[in-house]
Backbone bond lengths (Angstrom), bond angles and torsions (degrees), N, CA, C in turn:
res aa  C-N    CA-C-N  psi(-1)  N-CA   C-N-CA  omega(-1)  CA-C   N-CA-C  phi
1 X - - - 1.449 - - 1.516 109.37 -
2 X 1.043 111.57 130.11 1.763 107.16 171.44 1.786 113.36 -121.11
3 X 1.406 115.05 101.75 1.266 130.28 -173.44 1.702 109.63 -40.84
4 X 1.006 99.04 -40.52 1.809 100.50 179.01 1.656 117.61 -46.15
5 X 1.150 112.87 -24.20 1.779 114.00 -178.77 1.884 95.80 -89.75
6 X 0.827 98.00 121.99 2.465 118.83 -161.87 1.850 64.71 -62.67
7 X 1.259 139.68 -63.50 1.742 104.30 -161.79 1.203 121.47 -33.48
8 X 1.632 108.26 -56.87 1.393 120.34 -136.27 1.554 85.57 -91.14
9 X 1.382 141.27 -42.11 1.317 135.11 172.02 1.629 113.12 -44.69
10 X 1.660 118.42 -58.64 1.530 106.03 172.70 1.107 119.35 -67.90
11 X 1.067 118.67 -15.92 2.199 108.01 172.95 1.568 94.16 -61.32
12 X 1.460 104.16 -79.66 1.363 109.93 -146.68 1.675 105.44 -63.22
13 X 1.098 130.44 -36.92 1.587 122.43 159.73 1.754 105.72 -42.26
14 X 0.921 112.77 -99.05 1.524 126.52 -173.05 1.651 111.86 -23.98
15 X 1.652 115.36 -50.16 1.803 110.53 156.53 1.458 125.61 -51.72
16 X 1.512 120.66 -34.73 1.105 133.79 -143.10 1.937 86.28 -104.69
17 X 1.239 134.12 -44.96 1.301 136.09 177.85 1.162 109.96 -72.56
18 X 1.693 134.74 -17.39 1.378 159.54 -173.46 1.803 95.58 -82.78
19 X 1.379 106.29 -62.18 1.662 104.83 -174.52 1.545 98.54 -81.34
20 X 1.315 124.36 -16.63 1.868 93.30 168.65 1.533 118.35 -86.46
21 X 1.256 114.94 -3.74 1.308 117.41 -166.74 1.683 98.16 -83.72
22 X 1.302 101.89 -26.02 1.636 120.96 -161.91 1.828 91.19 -92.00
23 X 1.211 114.70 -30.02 1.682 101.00 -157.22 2.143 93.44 -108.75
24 X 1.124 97.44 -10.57 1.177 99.65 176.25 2.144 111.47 86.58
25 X 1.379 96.29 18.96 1.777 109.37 -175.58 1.415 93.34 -104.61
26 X 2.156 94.45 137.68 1.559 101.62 179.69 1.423 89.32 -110.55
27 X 1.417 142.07 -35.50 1.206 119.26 -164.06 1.965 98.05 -116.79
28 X 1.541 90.69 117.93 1.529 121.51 -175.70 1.678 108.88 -115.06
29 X 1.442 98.04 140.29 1.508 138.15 -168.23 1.741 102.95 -103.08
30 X 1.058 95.08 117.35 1.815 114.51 149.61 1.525 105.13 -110.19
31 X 1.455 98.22 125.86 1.497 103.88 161.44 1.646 115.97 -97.70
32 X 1.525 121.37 122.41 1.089 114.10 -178.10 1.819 138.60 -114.56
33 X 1.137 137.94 164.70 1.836 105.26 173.36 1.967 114.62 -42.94
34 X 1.612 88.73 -69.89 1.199 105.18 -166.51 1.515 126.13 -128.09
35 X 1.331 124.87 0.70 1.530 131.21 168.93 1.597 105.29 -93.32
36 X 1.621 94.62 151.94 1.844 98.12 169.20 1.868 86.09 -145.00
37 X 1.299 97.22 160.49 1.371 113.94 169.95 1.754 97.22 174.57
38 X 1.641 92.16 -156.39 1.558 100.26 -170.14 1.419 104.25 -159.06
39 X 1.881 119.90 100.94 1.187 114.03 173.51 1.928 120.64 -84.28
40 X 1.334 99.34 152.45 1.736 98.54 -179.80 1.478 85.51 -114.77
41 X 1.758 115.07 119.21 1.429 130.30 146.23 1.322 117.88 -115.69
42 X 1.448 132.25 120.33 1.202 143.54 -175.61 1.805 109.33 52.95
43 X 1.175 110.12 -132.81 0.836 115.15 164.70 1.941 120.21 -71.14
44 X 1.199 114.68 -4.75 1.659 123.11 -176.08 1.458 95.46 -70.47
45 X 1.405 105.40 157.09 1.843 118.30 143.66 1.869 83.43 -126.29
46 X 1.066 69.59 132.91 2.231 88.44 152.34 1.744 116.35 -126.90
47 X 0.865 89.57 110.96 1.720 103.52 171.37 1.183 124.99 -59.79
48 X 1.716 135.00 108.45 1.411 103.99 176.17 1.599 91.27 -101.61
49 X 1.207 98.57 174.69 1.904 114.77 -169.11 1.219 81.80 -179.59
50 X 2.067 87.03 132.98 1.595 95.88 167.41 1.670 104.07 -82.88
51 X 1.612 93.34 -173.61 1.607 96.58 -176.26 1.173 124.66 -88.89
52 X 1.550 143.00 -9.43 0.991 146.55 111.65 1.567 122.16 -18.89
53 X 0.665 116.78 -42.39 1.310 111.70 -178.88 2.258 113.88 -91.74
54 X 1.152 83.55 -27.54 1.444 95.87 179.43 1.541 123.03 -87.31
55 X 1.217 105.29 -15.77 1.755 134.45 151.27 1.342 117.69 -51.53
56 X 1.484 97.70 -68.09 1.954 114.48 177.17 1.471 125.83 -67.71
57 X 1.719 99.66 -7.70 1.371 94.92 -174.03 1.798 112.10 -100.18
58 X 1.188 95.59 156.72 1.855 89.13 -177.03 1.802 92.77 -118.38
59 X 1.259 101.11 146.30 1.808 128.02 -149.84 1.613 102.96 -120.88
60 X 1.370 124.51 116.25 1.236 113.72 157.68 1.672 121.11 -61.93
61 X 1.539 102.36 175.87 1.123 101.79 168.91 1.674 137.32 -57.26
62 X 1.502 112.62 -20.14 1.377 114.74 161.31 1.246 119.14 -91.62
63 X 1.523 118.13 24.82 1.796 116.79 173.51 1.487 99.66 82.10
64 X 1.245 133.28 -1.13 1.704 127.97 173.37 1.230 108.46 -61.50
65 X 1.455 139.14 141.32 1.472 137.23 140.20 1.184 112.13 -30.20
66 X 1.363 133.89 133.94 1.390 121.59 156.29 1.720 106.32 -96.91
């Protein structure tokens, strides 16, 4: 998925703020080819991280980077 095309950014935001609202998670993960950043919606953060990088990283139990 590459967030830069305004489709593919409002799907996957708008699903992804949909299942934390539903699962009760404020800080949400997009895994991507090749973009990283960090959007602030409402109360959300969503993480982007490419997948390389999201591979190599080791995650506590609340989804934090360690």
């Amino acid at each position: 998925m590459t967030l830069s095309l305004e489709e593919s950014y409002e799907r996957e935001v708008s699903a992804l703020i949909k299942a934390g609202k539903n699962l009760g998670c404020r800080n949400l993960t997009i895994v991507t080819l090749d973009e990283e950043g960090e959007i602030k919606v409402g109360s959300f953060v969503v993480n982007i991280i490419p997948l390389w990088k999201f591979l190599l990283t080791r995650w506590d139990s609340t989804g934090k980077a360690l």
